[in-house]
C-alpha positions as MATLAB code, in Angstrom:
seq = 'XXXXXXXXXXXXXXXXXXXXXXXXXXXXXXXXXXXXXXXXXXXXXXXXXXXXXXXXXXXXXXXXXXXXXXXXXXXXXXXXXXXXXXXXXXXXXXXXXXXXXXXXXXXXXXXXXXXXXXXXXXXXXXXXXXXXXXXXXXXXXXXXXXXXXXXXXXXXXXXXXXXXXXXXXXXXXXXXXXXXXXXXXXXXXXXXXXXXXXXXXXXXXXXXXXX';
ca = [
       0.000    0.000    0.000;
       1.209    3.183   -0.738;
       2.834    5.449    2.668;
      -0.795    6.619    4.235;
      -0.530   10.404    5.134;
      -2.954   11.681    7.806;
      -4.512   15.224    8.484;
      -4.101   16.153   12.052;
      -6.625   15.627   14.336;
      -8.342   15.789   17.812;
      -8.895   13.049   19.253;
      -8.930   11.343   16.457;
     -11.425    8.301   15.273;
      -9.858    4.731   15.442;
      -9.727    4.004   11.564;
      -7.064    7.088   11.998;
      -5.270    5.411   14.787;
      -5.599    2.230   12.581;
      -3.472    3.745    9.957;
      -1.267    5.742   12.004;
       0.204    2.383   13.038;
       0.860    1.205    9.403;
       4.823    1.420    7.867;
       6.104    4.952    6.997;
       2.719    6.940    8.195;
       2.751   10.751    8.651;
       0.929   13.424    9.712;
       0.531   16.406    7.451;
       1.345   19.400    8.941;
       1.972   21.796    5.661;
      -1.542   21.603    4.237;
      -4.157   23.963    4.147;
      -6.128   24.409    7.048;
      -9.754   22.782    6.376;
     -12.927   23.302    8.341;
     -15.601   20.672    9.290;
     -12.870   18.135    9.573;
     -11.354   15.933   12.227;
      -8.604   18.460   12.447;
     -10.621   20.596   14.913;
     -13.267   18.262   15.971;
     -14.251   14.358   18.124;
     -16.692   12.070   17.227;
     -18.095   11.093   20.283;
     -20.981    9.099   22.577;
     -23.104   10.071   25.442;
     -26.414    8.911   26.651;
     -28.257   11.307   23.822;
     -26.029    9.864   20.796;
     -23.388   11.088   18.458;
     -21.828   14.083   19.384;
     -19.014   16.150   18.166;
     -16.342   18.371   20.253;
     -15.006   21.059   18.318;
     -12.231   23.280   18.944;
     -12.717   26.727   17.997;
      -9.804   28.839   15.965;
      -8.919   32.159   15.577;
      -9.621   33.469   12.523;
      -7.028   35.653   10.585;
      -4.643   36.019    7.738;
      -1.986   33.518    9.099;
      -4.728   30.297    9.180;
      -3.567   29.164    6.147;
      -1.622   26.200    6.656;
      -2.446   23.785    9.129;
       0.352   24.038   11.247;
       0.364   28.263   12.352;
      -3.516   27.896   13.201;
      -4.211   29.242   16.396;
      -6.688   28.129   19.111;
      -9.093   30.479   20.037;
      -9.876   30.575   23.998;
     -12.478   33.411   23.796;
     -15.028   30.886   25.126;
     -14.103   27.893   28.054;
     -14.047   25.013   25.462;
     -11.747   23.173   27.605;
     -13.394   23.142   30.204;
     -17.210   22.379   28.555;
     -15.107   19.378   26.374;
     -13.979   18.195   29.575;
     -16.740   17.841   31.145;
     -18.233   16.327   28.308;
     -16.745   13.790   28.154;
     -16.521   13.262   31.444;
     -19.799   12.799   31.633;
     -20.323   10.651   28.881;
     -17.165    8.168   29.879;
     -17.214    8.246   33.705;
     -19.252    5.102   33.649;
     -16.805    2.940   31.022;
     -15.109    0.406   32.656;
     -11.555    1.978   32.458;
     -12.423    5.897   32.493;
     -11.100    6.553   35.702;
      -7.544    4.359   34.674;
      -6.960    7.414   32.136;
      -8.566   10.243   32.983;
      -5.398   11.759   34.762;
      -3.106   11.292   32.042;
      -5.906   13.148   29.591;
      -7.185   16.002   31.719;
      -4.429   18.301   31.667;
      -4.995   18.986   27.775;
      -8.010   20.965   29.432;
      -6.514   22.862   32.131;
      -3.368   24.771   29.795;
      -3.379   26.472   26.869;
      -1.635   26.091   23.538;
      -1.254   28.086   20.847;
      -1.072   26.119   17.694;
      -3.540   23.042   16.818;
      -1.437   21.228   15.028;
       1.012   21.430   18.535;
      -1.981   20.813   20.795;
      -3.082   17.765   18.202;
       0.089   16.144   18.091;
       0.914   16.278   22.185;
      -2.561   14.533   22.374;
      -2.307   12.155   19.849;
       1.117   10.683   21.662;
      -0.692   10.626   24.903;
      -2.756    8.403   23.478;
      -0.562    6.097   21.942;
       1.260    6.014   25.570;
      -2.160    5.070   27.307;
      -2.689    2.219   24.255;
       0.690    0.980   25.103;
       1.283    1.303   21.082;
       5.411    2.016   20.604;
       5.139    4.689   17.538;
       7.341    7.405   16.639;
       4.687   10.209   14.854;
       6.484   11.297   12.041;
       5.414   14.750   10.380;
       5.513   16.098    7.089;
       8.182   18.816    5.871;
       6.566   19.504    2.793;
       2.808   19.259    1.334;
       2.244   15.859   -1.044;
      -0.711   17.142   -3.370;
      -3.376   15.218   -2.835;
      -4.788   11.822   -4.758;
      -7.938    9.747   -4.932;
      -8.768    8.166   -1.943;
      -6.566   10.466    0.253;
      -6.803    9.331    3.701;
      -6.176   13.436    4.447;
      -9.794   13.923    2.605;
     -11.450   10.600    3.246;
     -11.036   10.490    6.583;
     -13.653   12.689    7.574;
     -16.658   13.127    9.993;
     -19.202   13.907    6.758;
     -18.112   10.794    5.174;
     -18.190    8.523    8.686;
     -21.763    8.446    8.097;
     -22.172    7.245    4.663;
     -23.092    3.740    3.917;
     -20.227    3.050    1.325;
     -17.472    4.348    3.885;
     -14.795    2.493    3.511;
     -13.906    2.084    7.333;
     -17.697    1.642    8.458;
     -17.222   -2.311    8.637;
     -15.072   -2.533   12.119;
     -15.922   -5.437   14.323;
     -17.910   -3.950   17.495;
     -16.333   -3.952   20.737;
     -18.083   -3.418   23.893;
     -20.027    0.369   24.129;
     -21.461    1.544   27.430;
     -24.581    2.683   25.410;
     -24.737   -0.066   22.988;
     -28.070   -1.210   24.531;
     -29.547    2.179   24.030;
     -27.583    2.703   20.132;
     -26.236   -0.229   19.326;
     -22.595   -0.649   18.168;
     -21.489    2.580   16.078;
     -17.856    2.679   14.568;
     -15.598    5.038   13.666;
     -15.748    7.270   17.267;
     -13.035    8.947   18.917;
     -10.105    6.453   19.993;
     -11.153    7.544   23.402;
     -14.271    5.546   23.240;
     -12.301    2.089   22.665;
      -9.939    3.217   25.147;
     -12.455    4.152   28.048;
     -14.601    1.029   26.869;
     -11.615   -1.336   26.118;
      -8.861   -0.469   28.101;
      -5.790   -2.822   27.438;
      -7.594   -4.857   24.651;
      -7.619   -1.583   22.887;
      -4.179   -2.053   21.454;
      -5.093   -5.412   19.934;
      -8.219   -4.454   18.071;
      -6.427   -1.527   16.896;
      -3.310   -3.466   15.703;
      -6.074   -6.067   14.065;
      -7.291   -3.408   12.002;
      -4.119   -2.242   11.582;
      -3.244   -5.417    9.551;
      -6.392   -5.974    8.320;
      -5.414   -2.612    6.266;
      -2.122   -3.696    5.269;
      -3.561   -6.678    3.406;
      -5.817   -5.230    1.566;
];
């Protein structure tokens, strides 16, 4: 398969995660910036359903490329995302194994997304126990069909003939109220999951790689 290159992302959804563990992945970091995307935004669940987190950014002439947009604090995001999904993950079985190592992302401040993204993202792969270097971009790779950077996205999630909507269900504290739904946040294997996160992940992960 050719080397998968990934937008950046919050809290990114596990088909993202999936591929982020495949041979020579990257993270794009001299793209344009694009809105309505997992760069700025989480797929979760709660006891109402879907819901997404988004991160608000400033607005002005240096948003450009992905990597100089700024966060915009104006309003206590942090704190309201927090206790989101606090509130939505507080009764998984391995919330509270986690939280600790996740919570500070809401009590500082960073300037960049792409800075704040990245920091996250290898938290995450600590907590999943999943050895991987991130390696970034230096320069942008125009983009081709099927580009994970485009595909990968919460519009598309939805859609019948996405190609990552077929994962096998793991557990879901509100899978008797919703049934199973894929492509979530990481966070919601991890929370649900705990340390069998890292094996459905790296099953994916090959089950990629084959095809």
């Amino acid at each position: 398969m050719k080397r998968p290159l990934l937008s950046t992302a919050y809290l990114p959804p596990v088909e993202y995660f999936a591929f982020l563990l495949t041979e020579g992945a990257a993270i794009e970091r001299e793209e344009r910036y694009q809105k309505q995307s997992y760069r700025n935004r989480a797929t979760i669940m709660n006891g109402n359903g879907v819901m997404n987190l988004i991160i608000p950014t400033v607005h002005d002439g240096r948003m450009g490329i992905v990597k100089a947009v700024r966060i915009d604090y104006a309003t206590p995001w942090p704190r309201a995302h927090w206790r989101t999904i606090e509130s939505a993950y507080n009764n998984t079985p391995y919330y509270l194994y986690y939280k600790d190592m996740l919570r500070p992302f809401y009590e500082q401040k960073f300037e960049f997304l792409f800075d704040f993204n990245l920091q996250l993202t290898q938290t995450l792969l600590k907590l999943l126990q999943l050895n991987r270097e991130i390696t970034t971009t230096t320069e942008f790779t125009p983009y081709e069909t099927d580009d994970l950077r485009l595909s990968i996205h919460p519009k598309n999630a939805r859609k019948e003939n996405y190609p990552f909507r077929l994962q096998s269900p793991y557990y879901q504290v509100f899978e008797d109220k919703f049934g199973f739904v894929p492509n979530l946040s990481v966070i919601d294997l991890l929370f649900n999951e705990g340390p069998q996160a890292a094996s459905y992940l790296l099953h994916l992960q090959q089950q990629i790689e084959t095809k």
